[in-house]
C-alpha positions in Angstrom: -50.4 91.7 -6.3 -52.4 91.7 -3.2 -52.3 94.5 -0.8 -51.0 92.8 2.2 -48.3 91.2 -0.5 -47.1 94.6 -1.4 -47.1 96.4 1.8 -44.6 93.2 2.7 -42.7 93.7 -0.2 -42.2 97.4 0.0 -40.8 96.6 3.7 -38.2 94.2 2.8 -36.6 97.0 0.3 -33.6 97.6 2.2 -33.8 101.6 2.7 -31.1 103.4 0.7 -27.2 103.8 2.0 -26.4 106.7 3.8 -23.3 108.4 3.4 -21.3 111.0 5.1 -20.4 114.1 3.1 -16.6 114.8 2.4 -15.2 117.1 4.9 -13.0 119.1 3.1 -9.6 119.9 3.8 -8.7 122.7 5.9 -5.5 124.9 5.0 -3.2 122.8 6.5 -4.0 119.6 5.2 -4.0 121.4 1.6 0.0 121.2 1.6 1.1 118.7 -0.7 2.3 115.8 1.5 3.0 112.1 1.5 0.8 109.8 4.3 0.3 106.6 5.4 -3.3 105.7 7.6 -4.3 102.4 8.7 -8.1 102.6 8.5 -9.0 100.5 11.7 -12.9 101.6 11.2 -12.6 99.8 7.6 -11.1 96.7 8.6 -7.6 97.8 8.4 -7.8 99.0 4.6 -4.0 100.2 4.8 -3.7 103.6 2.7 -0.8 105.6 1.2 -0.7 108.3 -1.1 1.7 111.4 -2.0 0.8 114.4 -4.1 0.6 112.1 -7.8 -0.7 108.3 -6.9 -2.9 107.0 -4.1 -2.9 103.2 -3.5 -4.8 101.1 -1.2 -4.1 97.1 0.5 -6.3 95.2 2.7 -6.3 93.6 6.1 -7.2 89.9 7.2 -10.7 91.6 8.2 -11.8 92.1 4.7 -11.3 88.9 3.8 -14.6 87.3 6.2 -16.5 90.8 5.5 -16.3 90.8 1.7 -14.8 88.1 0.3 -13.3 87.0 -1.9 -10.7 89.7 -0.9 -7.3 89.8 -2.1 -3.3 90.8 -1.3 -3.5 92.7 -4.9 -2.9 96.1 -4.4 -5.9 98.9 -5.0 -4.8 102.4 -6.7 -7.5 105.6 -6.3 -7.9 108.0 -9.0 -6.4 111.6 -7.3 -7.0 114.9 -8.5 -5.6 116.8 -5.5 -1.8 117.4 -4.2 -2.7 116.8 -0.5 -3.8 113.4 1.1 -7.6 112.5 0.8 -8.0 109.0 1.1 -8.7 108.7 4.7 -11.6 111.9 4.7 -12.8 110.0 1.8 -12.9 106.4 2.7 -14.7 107.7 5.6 -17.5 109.1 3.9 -18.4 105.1 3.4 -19.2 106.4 -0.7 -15.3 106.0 -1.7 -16.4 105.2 -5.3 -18.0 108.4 -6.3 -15.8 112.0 -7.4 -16.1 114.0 -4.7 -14.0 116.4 -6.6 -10.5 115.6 -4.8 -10.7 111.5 -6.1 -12.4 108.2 -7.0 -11.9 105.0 -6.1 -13.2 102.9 -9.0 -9.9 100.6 -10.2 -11.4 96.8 -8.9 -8.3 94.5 -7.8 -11.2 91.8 -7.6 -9.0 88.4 -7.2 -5.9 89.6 -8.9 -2.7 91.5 -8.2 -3.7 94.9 -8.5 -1.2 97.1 -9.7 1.9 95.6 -8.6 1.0 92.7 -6.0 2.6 89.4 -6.6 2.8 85.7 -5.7 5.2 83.0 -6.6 4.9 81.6 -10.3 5.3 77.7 -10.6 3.6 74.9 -12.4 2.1 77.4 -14.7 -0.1 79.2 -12.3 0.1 81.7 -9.9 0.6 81.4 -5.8 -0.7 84.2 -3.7 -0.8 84.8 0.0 -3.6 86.1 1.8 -3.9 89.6 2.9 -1.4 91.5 4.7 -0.7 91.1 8.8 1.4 93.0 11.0 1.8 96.8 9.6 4.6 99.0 10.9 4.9 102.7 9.8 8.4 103.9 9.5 7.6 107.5 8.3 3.9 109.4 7.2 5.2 112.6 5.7 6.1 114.7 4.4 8.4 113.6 1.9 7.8 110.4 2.5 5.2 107.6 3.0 7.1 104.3 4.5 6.0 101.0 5.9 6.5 97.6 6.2 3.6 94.7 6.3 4.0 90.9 6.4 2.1 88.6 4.5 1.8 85.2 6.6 3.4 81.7 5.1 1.1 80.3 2.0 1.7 77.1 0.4 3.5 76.9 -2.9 1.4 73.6 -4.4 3.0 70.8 -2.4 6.9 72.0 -3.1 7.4 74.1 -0.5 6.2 77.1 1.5 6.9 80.7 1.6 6.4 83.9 3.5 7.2 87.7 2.5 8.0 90.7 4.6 7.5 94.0 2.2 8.8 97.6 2.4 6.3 100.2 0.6 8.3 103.6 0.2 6.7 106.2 -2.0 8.5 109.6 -2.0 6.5 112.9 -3.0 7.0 113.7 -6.4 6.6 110.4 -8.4 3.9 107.8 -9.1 5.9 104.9 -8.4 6.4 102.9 -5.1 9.6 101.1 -4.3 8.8 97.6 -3.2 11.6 95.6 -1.5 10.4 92.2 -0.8 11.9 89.7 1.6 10.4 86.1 0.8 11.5 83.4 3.3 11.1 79.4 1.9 11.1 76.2 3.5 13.2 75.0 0.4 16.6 77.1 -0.3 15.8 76.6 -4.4 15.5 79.6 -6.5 11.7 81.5 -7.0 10.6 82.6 -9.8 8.3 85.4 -8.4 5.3 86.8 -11.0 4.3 90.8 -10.2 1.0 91.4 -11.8 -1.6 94.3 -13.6 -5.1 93.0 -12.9 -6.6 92.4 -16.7 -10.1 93.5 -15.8 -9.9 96.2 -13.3 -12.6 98.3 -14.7 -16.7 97.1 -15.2 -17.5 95.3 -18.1 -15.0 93.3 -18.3 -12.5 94.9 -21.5 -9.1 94.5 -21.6 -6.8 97.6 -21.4 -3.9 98.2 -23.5 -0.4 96.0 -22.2 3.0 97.6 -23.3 6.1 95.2 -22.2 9.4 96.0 -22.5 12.2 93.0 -22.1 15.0 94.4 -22.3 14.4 97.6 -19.8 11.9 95.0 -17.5 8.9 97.1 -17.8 5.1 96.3 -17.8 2.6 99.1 -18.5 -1.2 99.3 -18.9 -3.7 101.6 -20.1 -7.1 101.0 -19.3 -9.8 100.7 -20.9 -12.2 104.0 -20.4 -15.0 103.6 -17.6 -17.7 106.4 -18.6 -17.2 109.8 -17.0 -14.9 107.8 -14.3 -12.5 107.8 -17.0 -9.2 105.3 -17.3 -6.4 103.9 -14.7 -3.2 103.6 -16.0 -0.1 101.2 -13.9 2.8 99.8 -14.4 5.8 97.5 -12.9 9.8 97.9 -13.1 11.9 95.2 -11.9 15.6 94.5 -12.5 16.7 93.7 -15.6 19.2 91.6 -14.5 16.4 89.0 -12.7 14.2 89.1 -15.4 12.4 85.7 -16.6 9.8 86.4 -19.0 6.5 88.0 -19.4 3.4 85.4 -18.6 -0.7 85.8 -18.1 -2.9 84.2 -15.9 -6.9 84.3 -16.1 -6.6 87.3 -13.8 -3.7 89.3 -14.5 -0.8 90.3 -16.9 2.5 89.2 -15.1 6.5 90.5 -15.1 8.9 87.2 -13.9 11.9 88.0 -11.9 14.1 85.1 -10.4 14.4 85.2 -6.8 16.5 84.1 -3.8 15.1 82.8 -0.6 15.7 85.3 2.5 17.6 88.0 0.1 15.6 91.0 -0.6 15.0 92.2 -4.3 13.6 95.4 -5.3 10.9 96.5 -7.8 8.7 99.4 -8.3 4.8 99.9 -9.0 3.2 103.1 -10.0 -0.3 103.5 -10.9 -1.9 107.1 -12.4 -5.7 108.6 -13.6 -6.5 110.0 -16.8 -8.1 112.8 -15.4 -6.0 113.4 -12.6 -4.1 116.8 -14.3 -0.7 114.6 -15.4 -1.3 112.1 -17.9 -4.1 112.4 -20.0 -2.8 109.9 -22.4 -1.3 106.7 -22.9 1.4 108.0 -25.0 2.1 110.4 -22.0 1.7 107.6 -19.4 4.2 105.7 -21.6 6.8 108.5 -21.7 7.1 108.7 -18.6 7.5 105.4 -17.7 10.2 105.0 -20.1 12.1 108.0 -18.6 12.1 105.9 -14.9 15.7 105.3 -13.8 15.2 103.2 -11.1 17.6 101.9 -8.1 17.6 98.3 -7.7 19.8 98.5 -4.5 18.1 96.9 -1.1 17.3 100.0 1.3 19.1 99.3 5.0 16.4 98.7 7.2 15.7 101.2 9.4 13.3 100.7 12.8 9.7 101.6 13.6 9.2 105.1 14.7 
C-alpha cells in the first residue's frame, strides 16, 4: 500500500469506545430493594429490577437509533441484591461483568422473556415499542408500572392496543403482567407470550420445558463462554390456555383472550451465575413450586 493510502486508512479507523467506569454503590444503595428508572439519556430504555431478576423494555427512540428494535422484553444477568442497572447502563459498556451484572441475553426481533403479540393466521402480531410509562411505586418492596403499547394492525381483521401493568415484588424472579388489550372487533384473541429461541450468540437453541396442564413454559439456555446461561419462563392461567406454538423467532404459550378484560400472567427470567440457580434442574424446581394468582389487581393511580 502506498504511504499516503495508509496514512488515510489508519484515519478512518474509528478510534476505540470510551466507557465510563462503574460507580459503585454506596452503603445506602447496597440495601436490597426493588426499582424502577426510566433511562431518558438511553432513549427511554425502561428498567426494573428487585434483589433476584433485572429486566429491561425499550422506548419509541430505539427504534430509529438501532433498529430493528423490538416490544420483547430484555432480562440482565444480576449478581447483587441492590439495584444496578441504571449505574450500569450508564457506564455506556452494559454488556461486560462489572462484578454486580451483565447484560448479554439479545431479545433481537422476538419476545424476550415474556413479551407477547396476538397469534392469528399462524403467525405472530406484535406492536411496536412501549409509549406512555407511569410509575406507581420504585421501592422498596416493590417495583410497579404501567406502559401502553399504541394500536397495531392484526393482518386485515382488526386492530388492537394493550395497556400493561409490570409488578415485581422483592423476593421472587417473576413479574406479574396484567394486560388490558382493547380491539376494534369484540371476537375472542388468542394472545401468544413468547421465550426468544436464540437469545444468546451463535445462534443454539436452549433447552424448552412445557407443561400443559399447570400452563408453564421454561427455558434453559444454551451456555455463552464465561458469560454463562439465562434461564426464563412464562405462567399463564390454566384455565385460558390454548396450546403451545413456535414461530421463527420465539417459543410461544397461547392463552384465549377477551377484548377490554384484563388477564394475568407472569414472566421471570434468572442467571446461572447469579448465586440462586446454577442449574436447570434448579431453575425447574422452582418454577414448578410457583403458585401464582391469576386475579386482576385494582388499579391504583400514579404517584
Amino acid at each position: 500500500m502506498r504511504p499516503v493510502l495508509l496514512a488515510l486508512t489508519l484515519l478512518a479507523v474509528p478510534a476505540a469506545a470510551e466507557h465510563e467506569p462503574l460507580r459503585p454503590a454506596t452503603a445506602e444503595e447496597q440495601k436490597a430493594r426493588a426499582a424502577v428508572v426510566i433511562a431518558d439519556y438511553r432513549f427511554d430504555d425502561l428498567l426494573w429490577e428487585n434483589d433476584r431478576t433485572a429486566h429491561r423494555i425499550y422506548g419509541r427512540a430505539l427504534e430509529k437509533a438501532e433498529p430493528p428494535s423490538s416490544s420483547g422484553i430484555d432480562a440482565w444477568g444480576k449478581r447483587v441484591r441492590w439495584p444496578f442497572m441504571d449505574r450500569q447502563l450508564r457506564t455506556g459498556d452494559q454488556h461486560a461483568d462489572h462484578g454486580e451484572g451483565i447484560d448479554f441475553y439479545n431479545v433481537g426481533t422476538g419476545r424476550g422473556t415474556g413479551g407477547l403479540g396476538i397469534w392469528y393466521d399462524n403467525k405472530l402480531w406484535t406492536s411496536r415499542n412501549y409509549v406512555r410509562p407511569r410509575i406507581l411505586q420504585s421501592g422498596a418492596e416493590v417495583a410497579d408500572f404501567t406502559v401502553d403499547y399504541d394500536p397495531w394492525p392484526v393482518d386485515t381483521l382488526r386492530t388492537v392496543r394493550e395497556t400493561r401493568r409490570f409488578t415485581l415484588p422483592a423476593g421472587t424472579n417473576f413479574t406479574r403482567m396484567s394486560s388490558t388489550i382493547a380491539s376494534s372487533s369484540d371476537a375472542e384473541l388468542i394472545v401468544g407470550i413468547g421465550i426468544s429461541k436464540r437469545p444468546i450468540g451463535g445462534g443454539r437453541l436452549g433447552e424448552v420445558r412445557k407443561d400443559r396442564a399447570a400452563g408453564r413454559l421454561s427455558w434453559w439456555g444454551p451456555a455463552d463462554g464465561e458469560k454463562g446461561r439465562m434461564a426464563a419462563a412464562v405462567i399463564v392461567d390454566p384455565a385460558a390456555f390454548a396450546g403451545f406454538v413456535e414461530d421463527a423467532d420465539n417459543y410461544l404459550i397461547l392463552v384465549r383472550v377477551q377484548p377490554g378484560c384484563p388477564f394475568v400472567y407472569y414472566s421471570g427470567a434468572a442467571w446461572a451465575l447469579g448465586g440462586d440457580f446454577a442449574t436447570q434442574d434448579a431453575w425447574n424446581s422452582y418454577v414448578d413450586a410457583q403458585r401464582p394468582d391469576f386475579r386482576p389487581l385494582v388499579s391504583v393511580a400514579a404517584r
